[in-house]
C-alpha positions as a printed Julia matrix, in Angstrom:
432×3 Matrix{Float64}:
 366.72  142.98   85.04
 368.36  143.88   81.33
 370.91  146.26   80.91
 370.38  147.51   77.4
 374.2   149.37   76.52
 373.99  151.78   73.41
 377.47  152.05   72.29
 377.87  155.71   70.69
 379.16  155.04   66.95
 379.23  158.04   65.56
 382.1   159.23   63.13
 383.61  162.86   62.67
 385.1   163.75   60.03
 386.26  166.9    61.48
 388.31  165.42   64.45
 391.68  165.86   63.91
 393.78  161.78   63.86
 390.25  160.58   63.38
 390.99  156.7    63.03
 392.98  157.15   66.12
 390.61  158.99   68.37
 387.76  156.33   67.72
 390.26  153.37   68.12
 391.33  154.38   71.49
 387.48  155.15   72.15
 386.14  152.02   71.0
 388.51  149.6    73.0
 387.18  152.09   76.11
 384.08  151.21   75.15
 384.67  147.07   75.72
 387.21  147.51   78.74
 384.36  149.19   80.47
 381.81  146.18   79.46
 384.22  144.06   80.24
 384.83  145.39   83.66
 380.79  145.56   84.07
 379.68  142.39   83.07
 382.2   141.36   85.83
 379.94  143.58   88.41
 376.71  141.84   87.12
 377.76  138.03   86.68
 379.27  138.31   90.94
 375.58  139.53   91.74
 373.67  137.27   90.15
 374.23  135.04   87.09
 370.62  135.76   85.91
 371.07  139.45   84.95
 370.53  139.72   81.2
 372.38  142.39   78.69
 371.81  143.43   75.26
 374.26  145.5    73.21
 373.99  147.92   70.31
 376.75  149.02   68.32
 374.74  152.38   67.04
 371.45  151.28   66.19
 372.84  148.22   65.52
 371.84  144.89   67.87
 374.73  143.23   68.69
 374.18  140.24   71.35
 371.3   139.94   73.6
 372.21  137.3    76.56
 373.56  136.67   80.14
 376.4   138.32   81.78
 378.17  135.36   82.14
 378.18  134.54   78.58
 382.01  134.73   77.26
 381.08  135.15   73.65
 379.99  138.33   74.7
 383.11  140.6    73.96
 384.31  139.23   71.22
 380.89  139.61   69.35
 381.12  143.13   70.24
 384.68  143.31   69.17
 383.51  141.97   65.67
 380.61  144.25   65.11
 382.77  147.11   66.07
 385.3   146.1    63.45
 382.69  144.98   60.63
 379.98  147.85   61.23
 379.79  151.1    60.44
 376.44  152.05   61.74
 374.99  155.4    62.83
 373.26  156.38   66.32
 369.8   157.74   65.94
 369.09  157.77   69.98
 365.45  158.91   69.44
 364.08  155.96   66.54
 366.71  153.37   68.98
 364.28  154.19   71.95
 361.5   154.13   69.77
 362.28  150.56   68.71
 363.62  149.04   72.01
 360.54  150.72   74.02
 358.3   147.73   74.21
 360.73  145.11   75.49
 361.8   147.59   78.29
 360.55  147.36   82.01
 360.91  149.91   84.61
 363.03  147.84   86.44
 365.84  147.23   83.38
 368.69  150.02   83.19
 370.34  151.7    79.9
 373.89  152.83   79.95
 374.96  155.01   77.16
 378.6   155.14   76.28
 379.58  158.36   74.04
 382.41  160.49   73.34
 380.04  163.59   73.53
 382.04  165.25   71.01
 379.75  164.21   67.93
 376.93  163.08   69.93
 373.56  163.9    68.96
 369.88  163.06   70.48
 367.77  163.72   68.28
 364.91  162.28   70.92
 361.29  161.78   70.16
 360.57  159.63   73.17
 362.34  158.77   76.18
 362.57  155.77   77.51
 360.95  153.4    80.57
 364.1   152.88   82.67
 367.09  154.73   84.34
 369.52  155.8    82.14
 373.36  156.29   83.0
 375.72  157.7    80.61
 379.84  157.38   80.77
 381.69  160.07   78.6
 384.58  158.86   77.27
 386.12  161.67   76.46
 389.7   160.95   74.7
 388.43  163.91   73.1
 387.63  167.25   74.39
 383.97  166.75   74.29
 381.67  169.83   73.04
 379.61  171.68   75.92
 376.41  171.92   73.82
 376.54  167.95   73.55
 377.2   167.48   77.09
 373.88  169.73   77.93
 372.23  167.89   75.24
 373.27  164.64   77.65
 372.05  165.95   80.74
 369.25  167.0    79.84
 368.62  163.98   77.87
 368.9   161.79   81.74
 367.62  164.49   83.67
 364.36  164.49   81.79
 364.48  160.52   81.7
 365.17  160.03   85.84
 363.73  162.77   87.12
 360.43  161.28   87.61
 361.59  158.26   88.73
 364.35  159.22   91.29
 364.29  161.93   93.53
 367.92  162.7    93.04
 369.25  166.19   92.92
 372.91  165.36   91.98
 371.95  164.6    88.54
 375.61  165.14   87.04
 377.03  162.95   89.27
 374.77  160.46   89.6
 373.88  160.06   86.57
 376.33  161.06   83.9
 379.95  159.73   84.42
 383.37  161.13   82.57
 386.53  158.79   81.99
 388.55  161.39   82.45
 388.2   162.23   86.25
 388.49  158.43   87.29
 392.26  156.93   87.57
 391.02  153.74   85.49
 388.45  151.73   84.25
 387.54  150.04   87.49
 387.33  152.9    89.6
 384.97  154.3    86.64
 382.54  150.98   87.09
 382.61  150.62   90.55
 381.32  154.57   90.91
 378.9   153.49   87.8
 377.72  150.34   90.02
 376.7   152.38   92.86
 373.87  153.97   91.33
 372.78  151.06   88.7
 372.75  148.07   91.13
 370.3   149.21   94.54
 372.02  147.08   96.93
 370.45  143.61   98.2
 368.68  144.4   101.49
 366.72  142.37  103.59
 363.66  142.95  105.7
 363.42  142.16  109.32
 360.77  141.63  111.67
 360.25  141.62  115.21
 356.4   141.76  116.19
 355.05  144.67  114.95
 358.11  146.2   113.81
 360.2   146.05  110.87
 363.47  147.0   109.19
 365.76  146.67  106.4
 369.01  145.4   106.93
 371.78  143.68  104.68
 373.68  140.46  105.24
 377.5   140.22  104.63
 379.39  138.51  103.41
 377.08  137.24  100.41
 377.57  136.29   96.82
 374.3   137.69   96.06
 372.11  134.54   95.64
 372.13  134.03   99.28
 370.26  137.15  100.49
 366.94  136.22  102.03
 363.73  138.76  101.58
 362.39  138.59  105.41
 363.57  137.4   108.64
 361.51  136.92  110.94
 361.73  136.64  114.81
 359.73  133.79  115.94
 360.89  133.29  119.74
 363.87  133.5   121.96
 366.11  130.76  123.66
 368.35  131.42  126.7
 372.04  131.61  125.59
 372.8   128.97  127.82
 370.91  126.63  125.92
 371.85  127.15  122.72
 375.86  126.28  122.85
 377.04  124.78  120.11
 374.41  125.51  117.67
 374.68  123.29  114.77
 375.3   126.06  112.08
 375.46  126.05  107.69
 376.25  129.76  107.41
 377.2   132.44  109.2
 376.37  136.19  107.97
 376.87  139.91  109.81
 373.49  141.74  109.96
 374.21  145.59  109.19
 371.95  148.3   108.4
 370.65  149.09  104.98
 372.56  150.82  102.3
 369.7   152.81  100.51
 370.7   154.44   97.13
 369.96  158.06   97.89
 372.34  157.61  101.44
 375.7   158.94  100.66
 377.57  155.84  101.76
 376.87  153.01  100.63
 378.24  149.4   100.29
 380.48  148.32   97.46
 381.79  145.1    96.26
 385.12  145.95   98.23
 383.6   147.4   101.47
 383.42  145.73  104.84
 380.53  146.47  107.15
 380.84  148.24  110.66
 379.4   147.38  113.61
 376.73  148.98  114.96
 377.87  152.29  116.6
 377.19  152.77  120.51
 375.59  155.96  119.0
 372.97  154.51  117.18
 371.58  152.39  119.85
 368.06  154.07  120.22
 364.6   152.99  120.4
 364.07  154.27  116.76
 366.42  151.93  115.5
 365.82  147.79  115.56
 368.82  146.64  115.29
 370.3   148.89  118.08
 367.14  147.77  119.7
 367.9   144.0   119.29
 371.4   144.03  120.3
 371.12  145.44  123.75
 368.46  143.12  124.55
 369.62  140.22  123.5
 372.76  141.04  125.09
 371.37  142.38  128.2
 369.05  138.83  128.37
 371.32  136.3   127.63
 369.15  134.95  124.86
 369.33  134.15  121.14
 366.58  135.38  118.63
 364.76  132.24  116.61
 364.3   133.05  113.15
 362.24  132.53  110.12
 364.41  132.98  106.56
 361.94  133.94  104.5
 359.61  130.59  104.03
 361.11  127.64  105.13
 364.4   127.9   106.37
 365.35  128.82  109.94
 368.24  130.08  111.86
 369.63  132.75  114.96
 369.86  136.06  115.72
 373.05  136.39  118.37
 374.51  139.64  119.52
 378.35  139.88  119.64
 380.11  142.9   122.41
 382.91  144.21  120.63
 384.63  146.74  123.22
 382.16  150.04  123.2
 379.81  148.4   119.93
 378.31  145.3   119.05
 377.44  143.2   115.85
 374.69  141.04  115.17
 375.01  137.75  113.43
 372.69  135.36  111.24
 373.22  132.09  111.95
 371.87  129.98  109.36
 370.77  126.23  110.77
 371.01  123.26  108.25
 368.28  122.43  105.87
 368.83  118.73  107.36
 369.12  118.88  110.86
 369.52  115.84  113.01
 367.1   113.49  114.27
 366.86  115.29  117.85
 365.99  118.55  116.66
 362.3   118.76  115.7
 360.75  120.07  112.3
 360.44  123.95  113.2
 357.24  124.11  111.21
 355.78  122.73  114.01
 356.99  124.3   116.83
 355.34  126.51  119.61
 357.01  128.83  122.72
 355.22  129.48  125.92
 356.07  128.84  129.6
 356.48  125.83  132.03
 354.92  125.14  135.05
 357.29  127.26  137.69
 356.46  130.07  135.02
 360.02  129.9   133.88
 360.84  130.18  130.32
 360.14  127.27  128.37
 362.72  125.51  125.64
 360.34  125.22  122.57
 357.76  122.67  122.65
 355.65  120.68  119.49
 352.62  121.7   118.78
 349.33  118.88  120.51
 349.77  115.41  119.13
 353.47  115.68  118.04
 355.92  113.47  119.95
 358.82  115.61  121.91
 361.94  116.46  120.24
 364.18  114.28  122.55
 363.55  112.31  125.29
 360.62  111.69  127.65
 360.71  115.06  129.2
 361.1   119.2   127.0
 364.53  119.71  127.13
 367.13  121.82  125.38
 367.94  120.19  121.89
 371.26  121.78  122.11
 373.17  120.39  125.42
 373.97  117.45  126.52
 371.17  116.84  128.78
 369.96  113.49  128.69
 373.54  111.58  127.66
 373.4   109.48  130.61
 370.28  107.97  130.52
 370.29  107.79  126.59
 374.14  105.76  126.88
 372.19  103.8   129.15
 369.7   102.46  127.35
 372.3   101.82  124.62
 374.44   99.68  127.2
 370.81   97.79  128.31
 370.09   96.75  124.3
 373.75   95.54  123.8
 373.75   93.18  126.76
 370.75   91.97  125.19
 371.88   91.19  122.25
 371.35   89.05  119.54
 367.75   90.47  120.68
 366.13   93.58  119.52
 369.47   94.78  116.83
 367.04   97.47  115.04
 366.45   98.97  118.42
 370.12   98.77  119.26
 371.59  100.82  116.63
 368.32  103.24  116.1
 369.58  103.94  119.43
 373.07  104.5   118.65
 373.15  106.36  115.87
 370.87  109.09  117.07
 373.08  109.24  120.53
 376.01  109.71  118.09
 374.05  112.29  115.85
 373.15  113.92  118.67
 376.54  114.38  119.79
 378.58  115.35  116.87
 376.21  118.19  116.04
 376.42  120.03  119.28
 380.25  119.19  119.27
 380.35  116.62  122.21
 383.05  114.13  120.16
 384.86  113.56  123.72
 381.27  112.18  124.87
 381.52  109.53  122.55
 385.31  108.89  122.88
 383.96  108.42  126.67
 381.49  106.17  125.83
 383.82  104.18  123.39
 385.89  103.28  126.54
 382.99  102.08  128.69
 382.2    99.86  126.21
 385.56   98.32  125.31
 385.63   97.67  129.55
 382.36   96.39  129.5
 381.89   94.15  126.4
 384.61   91.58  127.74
 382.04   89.96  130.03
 379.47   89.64  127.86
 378.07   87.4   124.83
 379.85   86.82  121.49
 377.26   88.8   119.58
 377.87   91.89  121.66
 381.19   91.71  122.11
 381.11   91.76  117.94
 378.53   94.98  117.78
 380.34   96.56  120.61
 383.62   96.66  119.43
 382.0    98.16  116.33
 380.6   100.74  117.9
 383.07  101.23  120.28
 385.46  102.4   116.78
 382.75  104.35  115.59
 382.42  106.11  118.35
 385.97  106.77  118.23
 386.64  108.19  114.95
């Protein structure tokens, strides 16, 4: 996306304290970029910007870019060009997308359109009015961005949508933040369960974390999924389209999803009760290749749902989930996921859950059988005790191994030399 910002440089001769009147309106005109190119660079560093001082070009680059401002600052200072909005259009047209944005910043009391052709994109337009500005020009503006977003938005609310005045906001930040609203749609997400779908957003997020799809792949008894071994953690909330009348800002916090709004219509206050009601986690797909949980959270009369995101490395007992398939045991009972044919198990000789400590026993077993055997078999020894340790620490069982450090500190005074040696150097890696 570009944000193309056409800074109004037109000069009256007929305003009374002229010099003064477009000083005060030109440092407007940079607090407000300022103050917007800090919107853009916490969404994404990728958005792009170019500026014109009237007709003028004066930088075309990122929004992080601090040479930004002061290039402005110096064009401002050094340039005394005109705005001709119609041949300005007329030249930017063909390196405009639908998808890029113009904001105009004017004083509206010399502006003029003089239009020809309108543009590709949304345009916004901020008044800064430390003038009275002139009611003609101001109709001239609206219908200027009426006629421009009209067929691209259904929004009725044109003048406030649309066409912003610096005089009705306290500051600049309040100004930008209103601004923001309308000329950033919010990041959403779409989710899938079977056959249905629907958009959702993730919070918190810094904007390059916000997945396209999720999508349900299974379910997993809540029972056996304790201690999940988790990389992020986000709230899933309902969407925040731009014609709604709330909608999410930078400094908003989302709400849980009202007792009210639990109907069939809606997914997530679908998903909630259910998973709730079942005692089960929701599998997911982030959009390609990573994976992560759905889990349902009571809080008093509402409830939240939360992304858990699951490590792009996970440990040796956990299987590759690109290969995984659900179905049911033998008693009919539901089944902990399984590999596909021809795929060893996750863990152990028998399907198990990858996420309890099932299996410690015979696994510290084995470990004890290989260390009384040594100077025999050392590969096999520590293969052995690393993955009993990974296993472990990822589903938070450190007082396993503090356990299993003691056994072996008892036990390694009867044997050999060598496994006395390897023993006691598990024993303190086990303890750490």
């Amino acid at each position: 996306m570009v944000v193309f910002f056409i800074l109004d440089s037109y000069q009256s001769s007929y305003i009374t304290g002229r010099n003064e009147v477009e000083s005060s309106r030109n440092k407007l005109y940079v607090q407000i970029i300022k103050e917007i190119l800090v919107y853009l660079a916490s969404r994404s560093k990728e958005f792009e910007l170019e500026v014109f001082w009237g007709n003028t070009s004066c930088v075309r680059s990122t929004a992080t870019d601090s040479d930004v401002l002061p290039t402005i600052e110096n064009t401002i200072a050094s340039n005394r060009s005109s705005l001709q909005l119609g041949r300005l259009f007329n030249d930017i047209r063909s390196r405009m997308k639908p998808s890029d944005a113009i904001v105009l910043l004017t004083d509206a009391a010399t502006f003029r359109a003089d239009i020809t052709s309108y543009p590709l994109t949304m345009i916004f337009a901020i008044v800064v009015d430390v003038v009275p500005p002139n009611s003609d020009q101001i109709s001239e503006l609206k219908e200027l961005v009426t006629t421009t977003n009209d067929d691209k938005f259904s929004c009725t609310s044109t003048t406030k949508s649309w066409i912003l005045r610096y005089s009705e906001f306290s500051d600049v930040k309040s100004l930008v933040s209103e601004l923001m609203k309308s000329l950033l749609e919010p990041d959403y997400t779409v989710l899938y369960v079977g056959n249905l779908s629907a958009s959702v957003c993730v919070y918190p997020t810094s904007g390059k974390d916000v997945p396209e799809s999720i999508e349900v792949i299974g379910f997993v008894r809540l029972m056996n999924m304790m201690n999940i071994p988790v990389h992020d953690v986000q709230f899933i909330t309902p969407s925040q389209g731009r014609n709604t009348e709330k909608r999410l800002t930078v400094d908003d916090k989302p709400g849980f999803v009202r007792t009210e709004e639990q109907d069939d219509v809606d997914l997530l206050g679908t998903i909630g009760p259910a998973l709730l009601e079942t005692e089960c986690v929701a599998i997911a797909l982030i959009d390609e290749a990573k994976y992560g949980c759905i889990t349902a959270e009571k809080v008093g009369d509402d409830f939240c749902l939360v992304l858990n995101k699951f490590p792009s490395e996970m440990p040796d007992f956990v299987p590759d989930f690109a290969t995984l398939i659900s179905g049911l045991d033998d008693l009919a009972g539901a089944l902990h996921f399984t590999t596909l044919k021809g795929i060893a198990p996750s863990y152990g000789p028998v399907v198990q859950s990858w996420v309890t400590e099932h299996g410690f026993n015979i696994d510290f077993q084995k470990i004890m059988r290989l260390l009384r055997k040594l100077p025999e078999r050392p590969h096999l020894f520590y293969q052995e005790v690393n993955r009993f340790r990974n296993y472990a620490l990822a589903i938070g069982m450190d007082h396993a191994l503090h356990e299993a450090a003691r056994i072996i500190r008892e036990e390694i005074a009867q044997l050999n030399a060598m496994a006395q040696k390897h023993g006691a150097y598990v024993a303190t890696a086990f303890g750490m």
